[in-house]
C-alpha positions in Angstrom: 148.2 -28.8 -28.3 145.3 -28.8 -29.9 143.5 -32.2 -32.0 141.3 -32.0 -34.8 138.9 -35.7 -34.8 136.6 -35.7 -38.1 133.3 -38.3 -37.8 129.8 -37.8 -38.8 128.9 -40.9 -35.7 130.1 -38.2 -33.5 128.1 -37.5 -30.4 130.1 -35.8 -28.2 130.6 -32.9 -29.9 129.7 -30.3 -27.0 131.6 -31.8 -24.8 135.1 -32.9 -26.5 135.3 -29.0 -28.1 135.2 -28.0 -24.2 138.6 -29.9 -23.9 140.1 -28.6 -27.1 138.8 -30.3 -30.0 137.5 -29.3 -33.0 134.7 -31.3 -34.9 133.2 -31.1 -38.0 129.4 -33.1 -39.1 130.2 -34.0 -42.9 128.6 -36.6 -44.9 131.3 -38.9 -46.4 133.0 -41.9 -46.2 131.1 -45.0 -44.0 129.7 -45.6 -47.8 129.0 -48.8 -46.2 126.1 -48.0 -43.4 124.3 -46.0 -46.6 124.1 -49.3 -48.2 123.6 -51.9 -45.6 119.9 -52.3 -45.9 120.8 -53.0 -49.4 123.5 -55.6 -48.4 121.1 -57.5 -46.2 118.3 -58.3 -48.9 120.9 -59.1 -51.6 122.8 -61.4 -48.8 118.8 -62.8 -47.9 117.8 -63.7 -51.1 121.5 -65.4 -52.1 121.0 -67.1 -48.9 117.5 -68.9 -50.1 118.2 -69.4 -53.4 121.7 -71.1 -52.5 120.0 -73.4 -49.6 117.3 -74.3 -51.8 120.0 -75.5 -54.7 122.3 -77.0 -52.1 119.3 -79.5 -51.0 118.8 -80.5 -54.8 122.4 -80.9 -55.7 122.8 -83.2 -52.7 120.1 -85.3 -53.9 121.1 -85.4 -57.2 124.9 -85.4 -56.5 124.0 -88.8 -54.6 121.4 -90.6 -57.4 124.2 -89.2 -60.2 127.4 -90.5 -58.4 129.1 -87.1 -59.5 131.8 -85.7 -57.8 131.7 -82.6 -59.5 128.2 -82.6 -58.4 128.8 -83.0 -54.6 132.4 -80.7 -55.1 129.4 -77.9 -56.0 126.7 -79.0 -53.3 130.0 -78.8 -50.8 130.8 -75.4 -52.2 126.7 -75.1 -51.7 127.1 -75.6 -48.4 130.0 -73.3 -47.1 127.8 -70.9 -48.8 125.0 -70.9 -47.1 127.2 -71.0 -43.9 129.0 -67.9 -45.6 126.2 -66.0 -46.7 124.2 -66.8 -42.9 127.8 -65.7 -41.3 127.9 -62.3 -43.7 124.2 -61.2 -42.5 125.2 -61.8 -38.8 127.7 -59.9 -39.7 126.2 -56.6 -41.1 123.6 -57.1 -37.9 126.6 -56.6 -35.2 128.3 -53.7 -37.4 125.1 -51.7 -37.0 125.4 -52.2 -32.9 126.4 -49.1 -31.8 129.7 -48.3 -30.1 130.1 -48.5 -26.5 132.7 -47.2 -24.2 134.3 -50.8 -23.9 133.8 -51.1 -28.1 134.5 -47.9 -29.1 134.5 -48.5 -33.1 131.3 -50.7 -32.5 131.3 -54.1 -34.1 132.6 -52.8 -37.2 135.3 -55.5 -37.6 132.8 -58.4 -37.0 132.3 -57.6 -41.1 136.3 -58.4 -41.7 136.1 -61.4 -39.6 133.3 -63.1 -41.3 135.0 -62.5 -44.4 138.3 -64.1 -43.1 136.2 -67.2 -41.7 134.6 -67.0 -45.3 138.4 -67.4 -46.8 139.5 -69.9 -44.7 136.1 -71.7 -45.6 136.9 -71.7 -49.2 140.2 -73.4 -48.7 138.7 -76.2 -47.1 136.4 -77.0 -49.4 139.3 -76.9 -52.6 141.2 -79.2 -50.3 138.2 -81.2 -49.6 137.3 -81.5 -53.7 141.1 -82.1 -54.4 141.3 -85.3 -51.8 138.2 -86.7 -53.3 139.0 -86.2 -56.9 142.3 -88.0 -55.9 140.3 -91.4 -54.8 138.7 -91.0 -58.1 141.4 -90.9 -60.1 142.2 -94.1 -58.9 138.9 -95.5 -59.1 136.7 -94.1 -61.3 133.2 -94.5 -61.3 130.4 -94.9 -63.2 128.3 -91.5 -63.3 124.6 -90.3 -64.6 125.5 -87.8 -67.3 122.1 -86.7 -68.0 120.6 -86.3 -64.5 123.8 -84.6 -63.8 123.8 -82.0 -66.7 119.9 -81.3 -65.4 120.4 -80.3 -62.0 124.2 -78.7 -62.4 122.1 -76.4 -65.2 119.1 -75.2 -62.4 122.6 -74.9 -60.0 124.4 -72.4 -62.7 121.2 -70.3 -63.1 120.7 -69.9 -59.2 124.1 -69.2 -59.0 124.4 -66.6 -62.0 121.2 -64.6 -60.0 122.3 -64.6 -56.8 125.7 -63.5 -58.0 123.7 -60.3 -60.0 121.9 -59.9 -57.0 125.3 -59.8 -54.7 127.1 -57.3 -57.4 124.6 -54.9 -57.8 125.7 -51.5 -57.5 129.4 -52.4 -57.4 129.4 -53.0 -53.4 131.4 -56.5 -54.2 134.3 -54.5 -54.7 134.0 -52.1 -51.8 133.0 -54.3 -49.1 134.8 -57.3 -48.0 132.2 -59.1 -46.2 130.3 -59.3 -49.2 132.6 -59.7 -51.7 133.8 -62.7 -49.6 130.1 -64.0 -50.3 130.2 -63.3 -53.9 133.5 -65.1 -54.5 131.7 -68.0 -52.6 129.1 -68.1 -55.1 130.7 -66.7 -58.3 132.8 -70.1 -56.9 128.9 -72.2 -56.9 128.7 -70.5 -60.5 132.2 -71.9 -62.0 131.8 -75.1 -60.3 128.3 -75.8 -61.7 129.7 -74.6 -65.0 132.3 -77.4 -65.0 129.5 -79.9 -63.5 128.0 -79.0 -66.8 131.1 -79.7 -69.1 132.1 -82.7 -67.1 128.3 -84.4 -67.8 128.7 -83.4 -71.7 132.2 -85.3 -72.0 130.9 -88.5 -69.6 127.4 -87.9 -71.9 129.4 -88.1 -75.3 132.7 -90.1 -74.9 132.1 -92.3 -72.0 135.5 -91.3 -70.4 134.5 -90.9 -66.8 137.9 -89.4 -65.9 136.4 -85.8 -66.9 134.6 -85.8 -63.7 137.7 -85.7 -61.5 139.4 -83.2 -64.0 137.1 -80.6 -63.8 136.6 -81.0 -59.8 140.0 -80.2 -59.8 139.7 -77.0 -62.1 137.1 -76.0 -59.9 139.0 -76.5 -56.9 142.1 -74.5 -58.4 140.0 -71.6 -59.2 138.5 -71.4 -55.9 141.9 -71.7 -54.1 142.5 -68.5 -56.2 139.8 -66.7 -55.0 140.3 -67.4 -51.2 143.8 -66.8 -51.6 142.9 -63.2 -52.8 140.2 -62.7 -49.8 142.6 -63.8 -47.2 145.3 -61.4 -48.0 142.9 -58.3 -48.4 141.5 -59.4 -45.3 144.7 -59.9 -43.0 146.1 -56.7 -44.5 142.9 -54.8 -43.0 143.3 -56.8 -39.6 147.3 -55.7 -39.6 146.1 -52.3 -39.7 148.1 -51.5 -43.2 147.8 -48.8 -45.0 144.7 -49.3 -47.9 146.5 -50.0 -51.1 144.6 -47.3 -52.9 146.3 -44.5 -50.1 150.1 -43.6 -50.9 150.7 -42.5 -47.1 153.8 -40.6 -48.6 151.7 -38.4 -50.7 149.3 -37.5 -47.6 152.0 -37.0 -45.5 153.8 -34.7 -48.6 150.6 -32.9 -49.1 149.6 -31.7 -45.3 153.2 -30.6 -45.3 152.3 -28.1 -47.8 149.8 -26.7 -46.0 150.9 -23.0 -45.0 152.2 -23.0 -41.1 153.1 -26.8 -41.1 157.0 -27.5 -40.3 156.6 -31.4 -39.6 154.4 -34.0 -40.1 155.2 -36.9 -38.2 153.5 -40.5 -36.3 151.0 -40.7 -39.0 149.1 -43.5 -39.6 146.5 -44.7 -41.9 143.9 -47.9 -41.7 141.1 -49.4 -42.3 138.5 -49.9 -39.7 135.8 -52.1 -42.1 135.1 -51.8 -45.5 134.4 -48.3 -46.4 135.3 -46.3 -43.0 139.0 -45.5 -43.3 140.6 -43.8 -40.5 143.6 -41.4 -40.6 145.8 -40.3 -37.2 148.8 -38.2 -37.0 150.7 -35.3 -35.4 151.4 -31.7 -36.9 154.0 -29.4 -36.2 153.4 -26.0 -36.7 154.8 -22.5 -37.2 153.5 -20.6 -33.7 152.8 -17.2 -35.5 149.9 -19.4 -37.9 146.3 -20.2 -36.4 146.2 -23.6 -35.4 142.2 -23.4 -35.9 142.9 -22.4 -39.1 146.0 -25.0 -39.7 143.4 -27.3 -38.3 140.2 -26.4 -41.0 142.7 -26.6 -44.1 144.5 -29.8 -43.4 140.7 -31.6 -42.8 140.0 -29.8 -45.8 142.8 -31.0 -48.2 142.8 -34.8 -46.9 138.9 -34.9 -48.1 139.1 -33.6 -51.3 142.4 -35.2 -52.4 142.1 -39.3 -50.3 138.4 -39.0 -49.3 139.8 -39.4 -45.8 136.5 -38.0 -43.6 137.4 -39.7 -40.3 140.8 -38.0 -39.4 142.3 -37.0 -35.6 145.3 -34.6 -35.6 147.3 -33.1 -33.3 148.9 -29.5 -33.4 152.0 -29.2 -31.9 153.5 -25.6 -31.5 157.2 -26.8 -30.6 159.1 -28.6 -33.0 160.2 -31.2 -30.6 161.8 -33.1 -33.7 164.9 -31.3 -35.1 164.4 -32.2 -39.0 161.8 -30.8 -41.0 159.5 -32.2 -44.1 160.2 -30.4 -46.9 157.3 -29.4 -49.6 159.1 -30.2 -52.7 155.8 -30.1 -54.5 153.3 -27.2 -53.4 
């Protein structure tokens, strides 16, 4: 039997084709490492302008007696804890892999994002208790230093959001999309700081304050809700929900020589390297090199799968065979 193991981070190439393998240097997928410079100073300079925000909304959060201000300089604070957790992050992922770690430390960018999740439940937990007590009591708050520092807040966060979502990585990588919820979170809650000061400002009717920590709270229960699942779906080892597995699985079979595909499997290792197993049967008249070349071939240009390992079998050890009802 013969495998075929796709990975540009390859360096045993010499020696693995000895046993049988066949490799193949490519450039695609791990869109991730091409950009992790980039996601270190866009994680660096969220990090210091969200610590030096956080330190003025917990001054003013105090002087004011805002809740909404203190809900923020709370969300403030997981932040910085997030966005310091995301860098250590992308600094183990570039560790190279070791015989004990073969993948490398890639998954140390999906943990920090599920830490960055269950962060962000805390915190709407934290602001829902606390908008509770006020409820009950409400106090007496200082619109107008409120309004001022919730404003410089909304600005820091709408830059270091822009800063975190340029080139579209927000949506590729979890790690830092898990620090842009955390401030686009900073962004909304400041927002509602704002709205919560004009009512108190205008009316007098200090019950705003709670209200809109609650909205705030709702929203970001939203958000972590949506990390977590993404995240625990990557650690489970499911198939990415842009990859129908039964239209990979449909499409090697129409490869010319294949009889069966079966034991496939398709997952995601981080965000952006997506790995692909599975075993082939095949007709033992075809070339399996040349089985081998097509099927790496076809699962590139049709899924962007770059990092694939295959196995040739030339006895069909299974009795039923997949069918190409679409070639």
């Amino acid at each position: 039997m013969l495998r075929l193991h796709e990975d540009r981070h390859d360096h045993d190439h010499h020696n693995d084709h000895e046993h049988g393998h066949d490799h193949h240097h490519h450039h695609h997928g791990f869109g991730h490492h091409r950009h992790g410079g980039d996601d270190k100073r866009s994680l660096t300079i969220a990090l210091t302008i969200t610590s030096i925000i956080l330190v003025a909304e917990v001054i003013g959060g105090f002087i004011t007696n805002s809740l909404a201000l203190l809900s923020d300089a709370a969300h403030m604070f997981s932040d910085v804890a997030a966005l310091g957790l995301s860098l250590l992050a992308l600094w183990f992922a570039a560790k190279p892999a070791t015989m004990e770690r073969t993948f490398g430390f890639y998954r140390a960018e999906v943990l920090a994002a599920l830490l960055n999740g269950i962060t962000l439940i805390v915190v709407s937990l934290f602001i829902f208790w606390e908008a509770y007590e006020r409820f009950l009591h409400p106090p007496q708050v200082q619109s107008g230093l409120m309004i001022t520092v919730a404003t410089i807040g909304l600005a820091a966060n709408l830059v270091s959001a822009w800063v975190l979502s340029r080139g579209d990585r927000h949506h590729h990588n979890l790690n830092v999309r898990g620090a842009f919820l955390h401030v686009l979170g900073d962004a909304l809650g400041s927002a509602g700081a704002i709205a919560a000061g004009v009512i108190m400002l205008v009316t007098g009717w200090y019950y705003a304050d709670p209200i809109i920590s609650v909205m705030i709270g709702l929203l970001v229960l939203i958000s972590s809700y949506r990390l977590l699942r993404d995240t625990v779906h990557v650690l489970l080892e499911g198939t990415p929900t842009h990859i129908d597995l039964r239209k990979v699985k449909q499409t090697m079979s129409c490869v010319a020589g294949v009889q069966q595909v079966h034991d496939l499997h398709v997952w995601t290792v981080s965000s952006g390297f997506i790995s692909m197993s599975g075993h082939v049967v095949i007709d033992k008249e075809r070339d399996s090199q040349a089985v081998l070349h097509e099927l790496g071939a076809v699962l590139r240009e049709k899924f962007g799968l770059a990092h694939t390992t295959i196995q040739i079998e030339t006895e069909n050890l299974h009795p039923e065979k997949d069918h190409c009802t679409h070639c």
